[in-house]
C-alpha positions as CSV (number, residue, x, y, z in Angstrom):
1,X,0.0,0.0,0.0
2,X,2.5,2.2,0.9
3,X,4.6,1.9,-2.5
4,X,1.3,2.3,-4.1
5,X,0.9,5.8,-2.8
6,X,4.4,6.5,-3.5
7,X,3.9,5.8,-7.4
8,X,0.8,8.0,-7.8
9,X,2.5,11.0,-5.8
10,X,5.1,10.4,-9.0
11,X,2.5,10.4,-11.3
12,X,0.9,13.2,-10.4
13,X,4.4,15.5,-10.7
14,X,5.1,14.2,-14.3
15,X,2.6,16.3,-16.1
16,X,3.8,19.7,-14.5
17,X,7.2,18.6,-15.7
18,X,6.7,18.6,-18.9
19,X,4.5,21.5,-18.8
20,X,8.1,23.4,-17.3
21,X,9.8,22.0,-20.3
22,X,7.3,23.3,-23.2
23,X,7.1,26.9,-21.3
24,X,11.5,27.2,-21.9
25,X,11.0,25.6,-25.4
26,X,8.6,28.5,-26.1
27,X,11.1,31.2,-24.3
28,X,13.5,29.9,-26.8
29,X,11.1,30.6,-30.1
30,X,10.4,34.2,-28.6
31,X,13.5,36.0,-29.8
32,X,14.2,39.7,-29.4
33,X,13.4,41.4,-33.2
34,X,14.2,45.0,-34.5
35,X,13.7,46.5,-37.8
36,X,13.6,50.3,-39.1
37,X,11.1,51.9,-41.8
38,X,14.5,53.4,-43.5
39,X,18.4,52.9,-44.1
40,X,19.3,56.1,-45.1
41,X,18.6,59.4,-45.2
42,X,20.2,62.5,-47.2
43,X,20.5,66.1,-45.0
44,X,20.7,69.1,-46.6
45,X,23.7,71.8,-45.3
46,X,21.2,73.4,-43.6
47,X,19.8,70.9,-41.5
48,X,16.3,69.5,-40.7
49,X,14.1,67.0,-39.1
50,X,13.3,63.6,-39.9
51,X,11.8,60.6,-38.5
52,X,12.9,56.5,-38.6
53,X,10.1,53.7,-38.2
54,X,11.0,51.4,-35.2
55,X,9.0,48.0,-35.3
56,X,10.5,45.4,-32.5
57,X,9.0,43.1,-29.5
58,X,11.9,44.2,-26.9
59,X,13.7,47.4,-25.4
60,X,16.2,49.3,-27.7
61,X,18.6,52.1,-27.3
62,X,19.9,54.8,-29.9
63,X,23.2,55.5,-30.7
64,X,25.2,58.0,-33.1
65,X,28.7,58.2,-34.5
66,X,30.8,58.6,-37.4
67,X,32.9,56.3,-39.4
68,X,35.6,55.9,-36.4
69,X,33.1,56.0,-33.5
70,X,33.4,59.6,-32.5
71,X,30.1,60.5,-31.4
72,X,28.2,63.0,-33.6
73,X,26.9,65.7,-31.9
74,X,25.0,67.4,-35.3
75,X,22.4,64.8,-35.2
76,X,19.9,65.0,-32.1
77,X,17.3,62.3,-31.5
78,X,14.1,63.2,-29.7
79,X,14.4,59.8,-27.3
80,X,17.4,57.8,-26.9
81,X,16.0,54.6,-25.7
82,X,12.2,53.3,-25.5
83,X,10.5,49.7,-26.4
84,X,7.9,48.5,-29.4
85,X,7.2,50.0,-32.5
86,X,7.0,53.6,-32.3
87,X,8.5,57.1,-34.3
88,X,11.5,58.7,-33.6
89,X,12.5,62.2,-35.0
90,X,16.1,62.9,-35.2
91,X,17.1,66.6,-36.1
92,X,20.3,67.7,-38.2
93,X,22.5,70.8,-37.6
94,X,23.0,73.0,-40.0
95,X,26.8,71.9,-41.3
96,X,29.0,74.8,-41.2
97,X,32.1,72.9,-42.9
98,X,33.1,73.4,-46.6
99,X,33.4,69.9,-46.4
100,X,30.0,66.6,-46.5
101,X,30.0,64.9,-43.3
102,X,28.6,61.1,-42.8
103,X,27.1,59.9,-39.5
104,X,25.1,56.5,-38.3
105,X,22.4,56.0,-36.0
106,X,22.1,52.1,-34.5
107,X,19.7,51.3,-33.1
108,X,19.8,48.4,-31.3
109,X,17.8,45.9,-28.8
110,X,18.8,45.7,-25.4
111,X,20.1,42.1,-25.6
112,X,21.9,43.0,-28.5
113,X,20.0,40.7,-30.5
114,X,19.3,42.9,-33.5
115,X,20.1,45.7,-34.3
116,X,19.8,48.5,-37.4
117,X,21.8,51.2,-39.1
118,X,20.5,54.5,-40.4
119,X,23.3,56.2,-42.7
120,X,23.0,60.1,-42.8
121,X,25.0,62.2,-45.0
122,X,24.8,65.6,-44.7
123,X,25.8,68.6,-47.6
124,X,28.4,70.7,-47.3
125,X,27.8,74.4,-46.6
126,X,27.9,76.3,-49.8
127,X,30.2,79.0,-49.9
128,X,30.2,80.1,-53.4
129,X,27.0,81.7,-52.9
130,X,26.9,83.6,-49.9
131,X,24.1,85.7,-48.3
132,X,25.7,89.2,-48.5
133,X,27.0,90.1,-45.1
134,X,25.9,92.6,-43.1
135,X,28.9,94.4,-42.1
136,X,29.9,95.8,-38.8
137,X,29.2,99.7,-37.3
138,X,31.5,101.0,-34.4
139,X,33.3,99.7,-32.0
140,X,33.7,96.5,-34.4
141,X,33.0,93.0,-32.6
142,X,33.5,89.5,-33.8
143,X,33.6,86.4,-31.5
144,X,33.7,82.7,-32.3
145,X,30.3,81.6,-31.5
146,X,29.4,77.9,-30.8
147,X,26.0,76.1,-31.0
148,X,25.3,74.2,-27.8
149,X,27.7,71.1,-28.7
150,X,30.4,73.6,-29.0
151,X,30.8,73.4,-32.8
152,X,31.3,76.5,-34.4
153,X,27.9,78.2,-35.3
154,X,28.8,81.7,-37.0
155,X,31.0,81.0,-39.7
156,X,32.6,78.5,-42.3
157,X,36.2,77.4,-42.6
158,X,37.4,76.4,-45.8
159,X,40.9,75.7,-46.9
160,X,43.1,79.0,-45.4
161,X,39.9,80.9,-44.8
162,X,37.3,81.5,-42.1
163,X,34.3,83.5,-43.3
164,X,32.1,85.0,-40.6
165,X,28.0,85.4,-41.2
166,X,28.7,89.2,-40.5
167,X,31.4,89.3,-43.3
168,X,34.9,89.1,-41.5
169,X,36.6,87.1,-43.5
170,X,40.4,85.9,-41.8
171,X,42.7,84.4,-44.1
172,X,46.0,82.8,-43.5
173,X,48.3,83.0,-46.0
174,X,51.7,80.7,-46.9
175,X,52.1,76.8,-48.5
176,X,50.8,75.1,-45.7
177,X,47.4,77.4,-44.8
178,X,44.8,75.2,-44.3
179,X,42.6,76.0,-40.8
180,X,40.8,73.8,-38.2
181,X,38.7,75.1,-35.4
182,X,39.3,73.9,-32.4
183,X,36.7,73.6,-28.8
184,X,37.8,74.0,-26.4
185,X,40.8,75.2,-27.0
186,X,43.1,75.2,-24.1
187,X,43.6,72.7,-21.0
188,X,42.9,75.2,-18.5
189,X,40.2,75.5,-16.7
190,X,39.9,71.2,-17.2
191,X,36.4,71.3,-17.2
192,X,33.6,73.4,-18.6
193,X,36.7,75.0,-20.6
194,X,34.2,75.0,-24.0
195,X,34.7,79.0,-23.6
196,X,38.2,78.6,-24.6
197,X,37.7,78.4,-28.5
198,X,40.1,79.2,-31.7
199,X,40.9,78.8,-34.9
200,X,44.3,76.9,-35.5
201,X,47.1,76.7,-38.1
202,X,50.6,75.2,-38.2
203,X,54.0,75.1,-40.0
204,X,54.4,79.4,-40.1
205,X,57.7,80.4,-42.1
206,X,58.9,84.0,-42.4
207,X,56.6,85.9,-44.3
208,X,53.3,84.3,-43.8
209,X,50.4,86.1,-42.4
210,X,46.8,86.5,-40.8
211,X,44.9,88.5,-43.4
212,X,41.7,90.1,-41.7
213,X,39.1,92.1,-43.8
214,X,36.5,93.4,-42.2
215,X,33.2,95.3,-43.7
216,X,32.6,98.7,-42.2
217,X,29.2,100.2,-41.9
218,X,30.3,103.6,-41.3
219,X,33.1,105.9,-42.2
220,X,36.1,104.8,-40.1
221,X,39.3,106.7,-39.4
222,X,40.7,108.2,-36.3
223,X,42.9,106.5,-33.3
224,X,42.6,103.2,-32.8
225,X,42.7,100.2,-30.9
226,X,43.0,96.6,-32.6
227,X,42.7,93.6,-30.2
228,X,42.4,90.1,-31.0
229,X,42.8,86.9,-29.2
230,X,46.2,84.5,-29.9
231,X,48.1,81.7,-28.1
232,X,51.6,80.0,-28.8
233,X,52.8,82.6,-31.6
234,X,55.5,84.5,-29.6
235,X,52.9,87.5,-30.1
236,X,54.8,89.1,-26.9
237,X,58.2,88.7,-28.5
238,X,59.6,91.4,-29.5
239,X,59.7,91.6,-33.5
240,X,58.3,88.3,-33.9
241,X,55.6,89.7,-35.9
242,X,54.7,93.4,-37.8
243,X,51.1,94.9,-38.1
244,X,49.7,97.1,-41.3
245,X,46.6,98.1,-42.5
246,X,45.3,98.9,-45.8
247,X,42.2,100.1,-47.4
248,X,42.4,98.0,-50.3
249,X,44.8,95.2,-49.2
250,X,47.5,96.5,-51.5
251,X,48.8,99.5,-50.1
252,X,49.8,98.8,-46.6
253,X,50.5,101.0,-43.8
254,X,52.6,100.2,-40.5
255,X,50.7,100.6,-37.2
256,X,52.1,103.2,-34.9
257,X,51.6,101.4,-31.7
258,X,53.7,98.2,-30.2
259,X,51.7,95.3,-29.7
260,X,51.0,94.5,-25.6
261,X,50.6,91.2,-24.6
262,X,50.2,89.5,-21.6
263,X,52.2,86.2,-20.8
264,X,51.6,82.9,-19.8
265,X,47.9,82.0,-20.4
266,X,46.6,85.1,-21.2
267,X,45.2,85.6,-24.8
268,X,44.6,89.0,-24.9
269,X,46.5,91.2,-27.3
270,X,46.0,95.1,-28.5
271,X,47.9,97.5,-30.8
272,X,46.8,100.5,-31.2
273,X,47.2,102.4,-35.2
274,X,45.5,105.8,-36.9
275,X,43.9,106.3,-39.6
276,X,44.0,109.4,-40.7
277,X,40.9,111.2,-41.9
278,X,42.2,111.8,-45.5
279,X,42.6,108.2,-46.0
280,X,39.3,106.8,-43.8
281,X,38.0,103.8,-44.6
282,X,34.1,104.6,-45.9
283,X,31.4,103.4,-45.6
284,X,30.6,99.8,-47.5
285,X,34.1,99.3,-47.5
286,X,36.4,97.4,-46.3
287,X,39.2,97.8,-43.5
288,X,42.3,95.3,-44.1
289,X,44.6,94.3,-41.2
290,X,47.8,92.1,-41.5
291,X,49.8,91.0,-39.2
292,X,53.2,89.3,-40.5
293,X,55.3,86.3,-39.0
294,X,59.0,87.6,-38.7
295,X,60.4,84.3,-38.6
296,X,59.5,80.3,-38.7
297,X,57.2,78.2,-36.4
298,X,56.7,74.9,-36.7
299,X,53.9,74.7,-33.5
300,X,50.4,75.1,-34.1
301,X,49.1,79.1,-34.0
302,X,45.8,79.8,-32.0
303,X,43.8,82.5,-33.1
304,X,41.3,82.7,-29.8
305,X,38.3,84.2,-29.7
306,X,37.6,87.6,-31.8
307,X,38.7,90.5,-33.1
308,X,37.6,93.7,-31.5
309,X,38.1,97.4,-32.6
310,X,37.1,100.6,-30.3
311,X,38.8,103.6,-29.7
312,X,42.2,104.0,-28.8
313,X,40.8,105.7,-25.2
314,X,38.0,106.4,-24.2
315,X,35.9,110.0,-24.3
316,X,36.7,112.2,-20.9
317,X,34.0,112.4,-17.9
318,X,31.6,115.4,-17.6
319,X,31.6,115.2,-14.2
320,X,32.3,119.4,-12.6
321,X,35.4,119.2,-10.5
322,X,35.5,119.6,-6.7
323,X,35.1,123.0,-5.2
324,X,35.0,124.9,-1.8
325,X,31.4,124.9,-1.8
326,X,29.3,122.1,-1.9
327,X,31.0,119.7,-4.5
328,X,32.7,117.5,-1.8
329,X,34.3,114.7,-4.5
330,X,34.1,113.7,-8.1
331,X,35.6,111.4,-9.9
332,X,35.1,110.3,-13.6
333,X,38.3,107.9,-13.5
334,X,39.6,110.5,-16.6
335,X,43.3,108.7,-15.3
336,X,41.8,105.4,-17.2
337,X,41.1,107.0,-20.2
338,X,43.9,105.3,-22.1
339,X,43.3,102.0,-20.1
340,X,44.5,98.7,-21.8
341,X,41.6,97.2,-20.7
342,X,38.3,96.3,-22.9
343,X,34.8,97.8,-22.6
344,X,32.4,95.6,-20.9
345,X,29.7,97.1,-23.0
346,X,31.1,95.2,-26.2
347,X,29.5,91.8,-26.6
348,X,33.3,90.1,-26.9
349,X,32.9,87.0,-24.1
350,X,35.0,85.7,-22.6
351,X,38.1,88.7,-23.8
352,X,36.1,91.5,-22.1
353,X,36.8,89.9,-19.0
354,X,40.4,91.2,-19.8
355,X,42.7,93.5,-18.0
356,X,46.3,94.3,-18.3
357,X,48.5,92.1,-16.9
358,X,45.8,89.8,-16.1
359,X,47.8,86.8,-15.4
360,X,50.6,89.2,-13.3
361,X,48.2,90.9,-11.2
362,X,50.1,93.0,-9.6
363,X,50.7,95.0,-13.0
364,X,47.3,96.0,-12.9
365,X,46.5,97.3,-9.5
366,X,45.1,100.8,-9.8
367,X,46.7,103.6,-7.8
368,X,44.3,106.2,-7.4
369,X,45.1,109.7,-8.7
370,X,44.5,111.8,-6.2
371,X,45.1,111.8,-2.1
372,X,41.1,111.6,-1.3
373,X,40.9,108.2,-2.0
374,X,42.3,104.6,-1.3
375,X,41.7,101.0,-3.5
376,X,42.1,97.4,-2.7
377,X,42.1,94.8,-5.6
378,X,41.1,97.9,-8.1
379,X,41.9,97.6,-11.9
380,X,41.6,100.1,-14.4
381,X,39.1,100.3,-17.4
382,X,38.7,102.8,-20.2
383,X,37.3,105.6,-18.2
384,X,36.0,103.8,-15.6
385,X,36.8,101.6,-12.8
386,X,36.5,97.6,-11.7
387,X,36.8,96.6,-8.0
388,X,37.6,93.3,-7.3
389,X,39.4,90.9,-9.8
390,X,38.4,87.1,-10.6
391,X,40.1,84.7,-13.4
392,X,37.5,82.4,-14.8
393,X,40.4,80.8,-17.0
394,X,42.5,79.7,-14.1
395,X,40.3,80.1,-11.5
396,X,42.5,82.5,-9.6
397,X,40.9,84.6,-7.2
398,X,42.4,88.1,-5.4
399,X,39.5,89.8,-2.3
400,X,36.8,91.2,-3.2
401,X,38.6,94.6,-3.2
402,X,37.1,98.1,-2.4
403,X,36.9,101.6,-2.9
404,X,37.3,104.4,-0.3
405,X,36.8,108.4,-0.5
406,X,38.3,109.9,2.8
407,X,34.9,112.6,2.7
408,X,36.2,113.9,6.2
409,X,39.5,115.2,4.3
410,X,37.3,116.8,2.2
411,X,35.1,118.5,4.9
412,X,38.4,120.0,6.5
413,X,39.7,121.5,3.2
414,X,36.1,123.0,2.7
415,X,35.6,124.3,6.3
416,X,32.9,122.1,7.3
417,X,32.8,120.3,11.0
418,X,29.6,118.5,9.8
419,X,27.4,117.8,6.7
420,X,24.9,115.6,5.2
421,X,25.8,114.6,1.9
422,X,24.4,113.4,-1.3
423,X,25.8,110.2,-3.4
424,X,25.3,109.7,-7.3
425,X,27.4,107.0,-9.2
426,X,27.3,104.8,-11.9
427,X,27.8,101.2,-11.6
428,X,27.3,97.9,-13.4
429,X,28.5,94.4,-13.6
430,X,29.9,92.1,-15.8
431,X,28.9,87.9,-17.6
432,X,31.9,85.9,-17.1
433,X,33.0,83.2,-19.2
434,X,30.1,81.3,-18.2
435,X,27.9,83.3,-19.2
436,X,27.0,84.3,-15.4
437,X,26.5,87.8,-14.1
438,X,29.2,88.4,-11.0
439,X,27.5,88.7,-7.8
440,X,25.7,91.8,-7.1
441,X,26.4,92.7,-3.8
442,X,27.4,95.8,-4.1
443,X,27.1,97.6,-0.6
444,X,28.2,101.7,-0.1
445,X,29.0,102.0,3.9
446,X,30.4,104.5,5.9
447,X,33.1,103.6,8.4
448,X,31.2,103.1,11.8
449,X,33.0,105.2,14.2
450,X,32.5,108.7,13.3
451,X,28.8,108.8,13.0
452,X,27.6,108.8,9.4
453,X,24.6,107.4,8.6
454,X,24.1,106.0,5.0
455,X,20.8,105.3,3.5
456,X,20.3,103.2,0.6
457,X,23.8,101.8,0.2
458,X,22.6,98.2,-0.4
459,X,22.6,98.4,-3.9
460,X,22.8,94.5,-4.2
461,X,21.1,93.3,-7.7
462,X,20.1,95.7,-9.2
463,X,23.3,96.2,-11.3
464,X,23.2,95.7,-15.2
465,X,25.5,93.0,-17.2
466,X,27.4,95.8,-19.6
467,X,25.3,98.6,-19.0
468,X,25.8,101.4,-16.1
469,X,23.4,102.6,-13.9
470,X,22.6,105.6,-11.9
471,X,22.2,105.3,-8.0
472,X,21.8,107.7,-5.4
473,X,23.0,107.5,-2.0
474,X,22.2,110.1,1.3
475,X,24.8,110.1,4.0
476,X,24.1,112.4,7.1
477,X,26.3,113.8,9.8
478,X,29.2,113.2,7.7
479,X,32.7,114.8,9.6
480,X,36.0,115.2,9.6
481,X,36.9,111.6,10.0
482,X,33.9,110.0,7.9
483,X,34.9,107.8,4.7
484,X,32.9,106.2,2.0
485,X,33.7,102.6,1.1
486,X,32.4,100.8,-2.4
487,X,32.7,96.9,-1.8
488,X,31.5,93.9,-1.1
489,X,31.1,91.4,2.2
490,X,34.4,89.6,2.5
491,X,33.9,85.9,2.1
492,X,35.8,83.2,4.0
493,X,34.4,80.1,2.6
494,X,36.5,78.8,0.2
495,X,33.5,77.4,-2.2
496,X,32.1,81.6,-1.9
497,X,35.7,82.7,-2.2
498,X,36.4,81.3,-5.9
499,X,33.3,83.5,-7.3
500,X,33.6,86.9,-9.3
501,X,33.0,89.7,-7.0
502,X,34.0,92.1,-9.9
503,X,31.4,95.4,-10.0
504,X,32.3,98.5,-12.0
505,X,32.7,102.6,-10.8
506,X,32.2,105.6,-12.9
507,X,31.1,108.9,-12.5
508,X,31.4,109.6,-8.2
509,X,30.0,112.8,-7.6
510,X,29.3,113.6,-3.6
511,X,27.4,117.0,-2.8
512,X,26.5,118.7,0.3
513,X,23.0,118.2,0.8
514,X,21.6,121.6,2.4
515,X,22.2,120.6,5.9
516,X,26.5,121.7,7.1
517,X,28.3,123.5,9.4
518,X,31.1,125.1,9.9
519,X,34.4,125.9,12.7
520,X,33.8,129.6,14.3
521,X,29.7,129.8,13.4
522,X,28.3,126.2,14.4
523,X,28.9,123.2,16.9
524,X,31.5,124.5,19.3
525,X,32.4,127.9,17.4
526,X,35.8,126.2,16.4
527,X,37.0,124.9,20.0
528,X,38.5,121.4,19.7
529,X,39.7,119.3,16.6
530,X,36.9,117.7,14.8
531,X,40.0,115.8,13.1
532,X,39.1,112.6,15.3
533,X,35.0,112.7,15.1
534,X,34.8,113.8,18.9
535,X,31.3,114.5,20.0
536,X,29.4,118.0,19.3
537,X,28.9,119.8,22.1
């Protein structure tokens, strides 16, 4: 009896075996399966849309690259991975190249089962026919401008030349000419360095040159500053290179200037030139500027960034000058005038960030011109001023830095124990390479032991990228021993510490404001020193 039991508990288990077998059997049959409405697909230069037919049972996943496996950033698909049959639109960048360019998209199941390629070839960009530039009006301005995979969006390099949307054309001249453009462009900062950008040539022999012509709007003649961007030429060797001009690219005139140029890993170069009036460039013409190897290179050339041309200094302020009566301070920084620096109202990047000596700091530091005031960390601009410094290419950073006026010096030259006092200034602050405004935390404060009271000094955000403001400041009981600081709170934490503090000054104009007196009619009819902010009695 009991082996009879044991036999039909057997039994009974041998059907759901086999059931287990046919159930992996089927498994087997059900194999992963992939296959695409399309293998190929022609893209004109300028780009498009369109969309590949995905029919398959399992998960896939998109990828994109070129013959050797570099990825291809021109092409963009809307989804990268999903299951089933479904649509996918894949869009095209406009191709910027003089050259066709070949990509291909797999798409492939998730257990690699199947699998299928869509060929895209895209045009080149046609150069022969151009859309007639536009031309530049004054100050001229002309950056490298990338899309956002960091390929070069605003112009076309073919052969020795790279032709700008706007109509600068720069040209390299010699036997071995050909350009490349390269992003980014330097090793430093190692990460998010895409703002470091150039176009690149090798093999320079005595005699071969950059060739810039640039379309003018408006008449153009006067003194001038040329700056440009450049790495690994010996640009700040002396005679490695000569600068000309010309009106018609055969008649060539010497610049006046000398080229300055910062070392190490700063890019920044100017020269100033004249043209004079008699010779101006006009209008729907063009300005040529050449600028001549002296001797052979065989290292590749870097020309970074843009071109930029303004005026050789900027206009004077029109600020009135100090007085005995109620004009305590002015200041329209007319000492900067002729400042190497560029204009942060020019749209130039990641160059207007420039000052001189940028990378030797201590070449820039501003020494105020008169004895009414004192700077920390200041750095001159073209008629202007900028407090605080900050590197984004090495990520370098000084203090925040400040600006003082000594008011009470003032007040004893002008006879006044006491006064309340009016403020006005321009200020403004800057993008950096990032394309982020420096922090706005502009604060005007008074010293805190002689007894001026400041109202509205927190400026904080309301400054402007590249455009100045007017603000208005009231300080009351202002004496002999009161000062003014521009800054901003000094930060200790080292993550706060390596951020641009930078802010801009122009245009400091303080006034008596109706309320003052004076040693021998007010306070203490002239007894005591008021040098030292002692009490009124």
């Amino acid at each position: 009896m009991k082996n009879f039991y044991l036999f039909m508990i057997t039994l009974a288990f041998v059907p759901l075996a086999f059931t287990a077998c046919d159930d992996s059997e089927n498994k087997t049959e059900t194999e992963a399966t992939l296959s695409l409405s399309t293998e190929g697909y022609s893209a004109v230069s300028e780009g498009g849309d369109f969309s590949v037919g995905i029919t398959s049972n399992s998960y896939w996943d998109i990828s994109i690259a070129d013959s050797v496996g570099i990825a291809a950033t021109w092409i963009t698909p809307e989804e990268t991975s999903g299951s089933g049959n479904t649509e996918v639109s894949f869009t095209v960048k406009a191709n910027t190249e003089s050259v066709k360019r070949t990509a291909f998209i797999t798409i492939a199941t998730a257990s690699g089962e199947a699998s299928g390629v869509v060929k895209v070839m895209q045009a080149a960009a046609d150069i022969s026919n151009p859309v007639k530039p536009e031309g530049y009006s004054f100050p001229i301005c002309e950056m490298l401008e990338t899309d956002e995979s960091h390929n070069l969006s605003n112009a076309v390099i073919s052969g020795n030349k790279c032709t700008f949307t706007k109509g600068l054309v720069i040209e390299r001249s010699g036997s071995d000419a050909s350009l490349s453009f390269l992003c980014p462009a330097h090793t430093s900062p190692k990460a998010n360095g895409w703002f470091q950008r150039a176009v690149t040539a090798v093999n320079w022999a005595a005699g071969d040159s950059w060739i810039l012509a640039i379309p003018v709007k408006e008449d153009l003649s006067g003194d001038l500053r040329f700056c440009f961007g450049s790495r690994k030429d010996k640009m700040a060797t002396s005679g490695e290179w000569t600068f000309e001009w010309s009106k018609d690219s055969t008649d060539w005139n010497a610049f006046s200037g000398t080229i300055t140029a910062a070392v190490s890993d700063a890019m920044w170069k100017h020269i100033d030139f004249n043209i004079p009036d008699a010779d101006k460039i006009q209008a729907g013409n063009k300005l040529y500027i050449k600028f001549t190897k002296t001797a052979e290179q065989a290292t590749v050339a870097y020309f970074s960034h843009g071109i930029c041309i303004t005026k050789s200094s900027a206009d004077k302020s029109s600020v009135p000058a100090m007085d005995n009566s109620d004009i305590v301070y002015s200041n329209g920084f007319d000492d900067l005038v002729a400042a190497n620096a560029q204009y942060i109202e020019v749209p130039m990047g990641f160059m207007r960030s420039w000052t001189t000596g940028y990378s030797t700091k201590t070449g820039s530091n501003y020494v105020p011109a008169d004895k009414y005031t004192t700077a920390v960390q200041c750095y001159g601009r073209p008629g202007y001023l900028q407090v605080s410094y900050a590197d984004e290419s090495v990520f370098s950073r000084d203090r925040a830095g400040s600006y003082t006026v000594n008011v009470g010096d003032r007040l004893k030259e002008m006879g006044y124990t006491k006064a309340d006092l009016v403020l006005t200034f321009k200020a403004a602050t800057i993008k950096n390479a990032y394309g982020e405004n420096s922090l706005q935390d502009l604060t005007v404060s008074a010293d805190g032991t002689s007894g001026a009271v400041v109202t509205g000094g927190e400026v904080g955000n309301s400054l402007e990228d590249g455009t100045f403001k007017t603000f208005t400041v009231k300080i009351s009981g202002a004496t002999q021993s009161t000062s003014i600081t521009f800054g901003t709170v000094e930060k200790t934490d080292v993550e706060d510490y390596q951020k641009d503090y930078r802010f801009f000054l122009d245009d400091i104009l303080i006034k008596t404001d109706g309320n003052t007196e004076s040693n021998g009619s007010k306070g203490n009819g002239g007894v005591g020193d008021y040098g030292e902010g002692n009490n009124w009695k």
